[in-house]
C-alpha positions as a Markdown table, in Angstrom:
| # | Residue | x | y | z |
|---|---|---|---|---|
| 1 | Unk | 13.2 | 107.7 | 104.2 |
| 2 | Unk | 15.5 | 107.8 | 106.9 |
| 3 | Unk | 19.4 | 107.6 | 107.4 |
| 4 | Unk | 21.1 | 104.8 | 107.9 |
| 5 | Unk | 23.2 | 104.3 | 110.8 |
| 6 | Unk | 26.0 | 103.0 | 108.8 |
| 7 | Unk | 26.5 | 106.0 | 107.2 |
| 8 | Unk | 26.3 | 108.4 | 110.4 |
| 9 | Unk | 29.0 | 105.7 | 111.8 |
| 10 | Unk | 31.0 | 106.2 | 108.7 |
| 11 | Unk | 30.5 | 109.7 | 108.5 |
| 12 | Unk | 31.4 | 110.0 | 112.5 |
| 13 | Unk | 34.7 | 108.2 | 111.7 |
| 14 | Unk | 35.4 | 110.6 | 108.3 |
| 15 | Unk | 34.9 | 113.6 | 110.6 |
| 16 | Unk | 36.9 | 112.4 | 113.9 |
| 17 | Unk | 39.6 | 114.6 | 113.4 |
| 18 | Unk | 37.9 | 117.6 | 114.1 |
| 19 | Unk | 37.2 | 118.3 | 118.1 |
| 20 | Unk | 34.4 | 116.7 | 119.9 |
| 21 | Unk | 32.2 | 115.2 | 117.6 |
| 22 | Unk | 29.2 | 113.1 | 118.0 |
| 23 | Unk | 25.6 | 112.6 | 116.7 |
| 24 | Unk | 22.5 | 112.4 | 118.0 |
| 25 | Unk | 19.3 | 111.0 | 116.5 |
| 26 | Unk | 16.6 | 113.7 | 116.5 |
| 27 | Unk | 13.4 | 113.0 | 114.4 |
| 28 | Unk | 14.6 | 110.2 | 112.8 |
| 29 | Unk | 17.4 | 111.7 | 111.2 |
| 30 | Unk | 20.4 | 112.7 | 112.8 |
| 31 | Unk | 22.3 | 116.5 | 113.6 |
| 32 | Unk | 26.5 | 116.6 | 114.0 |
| 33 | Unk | 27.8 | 118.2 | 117.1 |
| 34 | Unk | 30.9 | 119.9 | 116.7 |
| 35 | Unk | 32.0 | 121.5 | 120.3 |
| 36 | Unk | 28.5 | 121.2 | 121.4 |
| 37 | Unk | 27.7 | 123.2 | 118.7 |
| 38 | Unk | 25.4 | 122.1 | 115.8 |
| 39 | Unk | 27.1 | 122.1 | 112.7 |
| 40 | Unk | 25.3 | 119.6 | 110.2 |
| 41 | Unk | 22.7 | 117.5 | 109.8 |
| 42 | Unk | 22.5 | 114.1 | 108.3 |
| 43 | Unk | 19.3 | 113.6 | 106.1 |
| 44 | Unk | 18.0 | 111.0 | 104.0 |
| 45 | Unk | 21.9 | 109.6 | 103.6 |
| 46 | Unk | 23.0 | 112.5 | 102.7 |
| 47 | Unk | 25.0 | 115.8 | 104.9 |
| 48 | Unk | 24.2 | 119.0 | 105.1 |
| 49 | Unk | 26.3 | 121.6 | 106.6 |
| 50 | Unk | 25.3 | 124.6 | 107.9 |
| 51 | Unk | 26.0 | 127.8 | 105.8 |
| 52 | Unk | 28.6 | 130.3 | 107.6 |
| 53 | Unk | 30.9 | 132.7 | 106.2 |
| 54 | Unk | 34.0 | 130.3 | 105.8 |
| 55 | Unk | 31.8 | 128.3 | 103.8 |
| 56 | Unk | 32.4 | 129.3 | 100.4 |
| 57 | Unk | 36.3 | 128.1 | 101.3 |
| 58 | Unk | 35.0 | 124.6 | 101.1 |
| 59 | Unk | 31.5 | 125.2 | 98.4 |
| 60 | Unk | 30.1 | 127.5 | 96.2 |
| 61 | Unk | 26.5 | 127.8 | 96.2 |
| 62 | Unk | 25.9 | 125.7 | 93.7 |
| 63 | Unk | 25.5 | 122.9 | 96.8 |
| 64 | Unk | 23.1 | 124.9 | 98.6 |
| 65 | Unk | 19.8 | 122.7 | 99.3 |
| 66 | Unk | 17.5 | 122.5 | 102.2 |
| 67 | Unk | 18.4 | 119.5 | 104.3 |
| 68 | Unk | 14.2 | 118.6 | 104.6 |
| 69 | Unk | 11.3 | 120.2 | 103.1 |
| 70 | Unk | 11.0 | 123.6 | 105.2 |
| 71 | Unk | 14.3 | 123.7 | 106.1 |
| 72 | Unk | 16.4 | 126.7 | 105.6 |
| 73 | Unk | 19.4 | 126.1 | 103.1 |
| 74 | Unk | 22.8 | 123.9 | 103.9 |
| 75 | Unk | 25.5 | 122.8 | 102.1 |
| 76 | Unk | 25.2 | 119.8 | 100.7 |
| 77 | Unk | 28.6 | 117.6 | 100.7 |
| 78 | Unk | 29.1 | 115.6 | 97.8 |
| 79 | Unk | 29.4 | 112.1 | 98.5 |
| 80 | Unk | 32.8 | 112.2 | 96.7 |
| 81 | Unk | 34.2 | 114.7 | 99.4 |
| 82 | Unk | 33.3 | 112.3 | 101.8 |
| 83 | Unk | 36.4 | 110.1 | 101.7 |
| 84 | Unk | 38.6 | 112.9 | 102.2 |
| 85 | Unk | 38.8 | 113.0 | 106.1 |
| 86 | Unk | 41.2 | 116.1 | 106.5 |
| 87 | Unk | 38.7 | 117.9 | 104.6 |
| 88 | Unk | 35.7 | 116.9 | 106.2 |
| 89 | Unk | 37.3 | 117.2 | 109.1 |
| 90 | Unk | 38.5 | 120.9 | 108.4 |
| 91 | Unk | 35.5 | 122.0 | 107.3 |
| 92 | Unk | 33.4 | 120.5 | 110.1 |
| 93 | Unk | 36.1 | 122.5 | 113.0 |
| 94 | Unk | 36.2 | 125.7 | 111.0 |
| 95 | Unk | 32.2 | 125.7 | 110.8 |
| 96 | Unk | 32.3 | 125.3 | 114.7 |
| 97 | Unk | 34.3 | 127.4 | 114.9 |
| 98 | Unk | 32.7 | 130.5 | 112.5 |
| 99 | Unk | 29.2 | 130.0 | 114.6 |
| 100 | Unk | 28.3 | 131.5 | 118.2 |
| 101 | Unk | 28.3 | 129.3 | 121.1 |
| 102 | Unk | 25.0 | 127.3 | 122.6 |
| 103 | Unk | 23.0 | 129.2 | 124.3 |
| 104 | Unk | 23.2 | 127.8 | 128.2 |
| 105 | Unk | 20.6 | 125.5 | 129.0 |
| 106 | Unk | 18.2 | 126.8 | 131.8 |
């Protein structure tokens, strides 16, 4: 299954508060971009953030679930926490902000 572009648009719009965000399609699914960095990734309907050390300020690790089979473990956001925009939007900046910088591109 695959994710609907609906909800990356609404998701997108939820998350517009925090600096520079955008999505790109990548294996049929889509990864969030936070200040070029990437900070989630949007599987199956459903958003994973990546785990960083400010993130048990948002989840505990009772949310923690691999994004795809494989995958190392994210957070997974409730759907309820989805209509709250200044969170989203907090915790997408402040998970930008706790991981390094992309590497330069060659």
């Amino acid at each position: 299954m695959s994710t609907e572009q609906s909800v990356v648009d609404f998701l997108l719009e939820q998350v517009s508060k925090a600096r520079n965000v955008r999505a790109r399609k990548m294996f049929g699914e889509y990864a969030l971009y936070c200040d070029e960095k990437v900070v989630a990734l949007i599987c199956d309907d459903q958003l994973f953030v990546k785990i960083t050390p400010i993130s048990d300020t948002y989840l505990d690790s009772s949310h923690e679930a691999p994004p795809y089979p494989g995958a190392k473990n994210s957070l997974l956001v409730p759907e309820e926490k989805w209509d709250d925009a200044e969170w989203l939007s907090s915790f997408i900046r402040d998970t930008a902000d706790a991981l390094p910088a992309p590497k330069p591109k060659k």
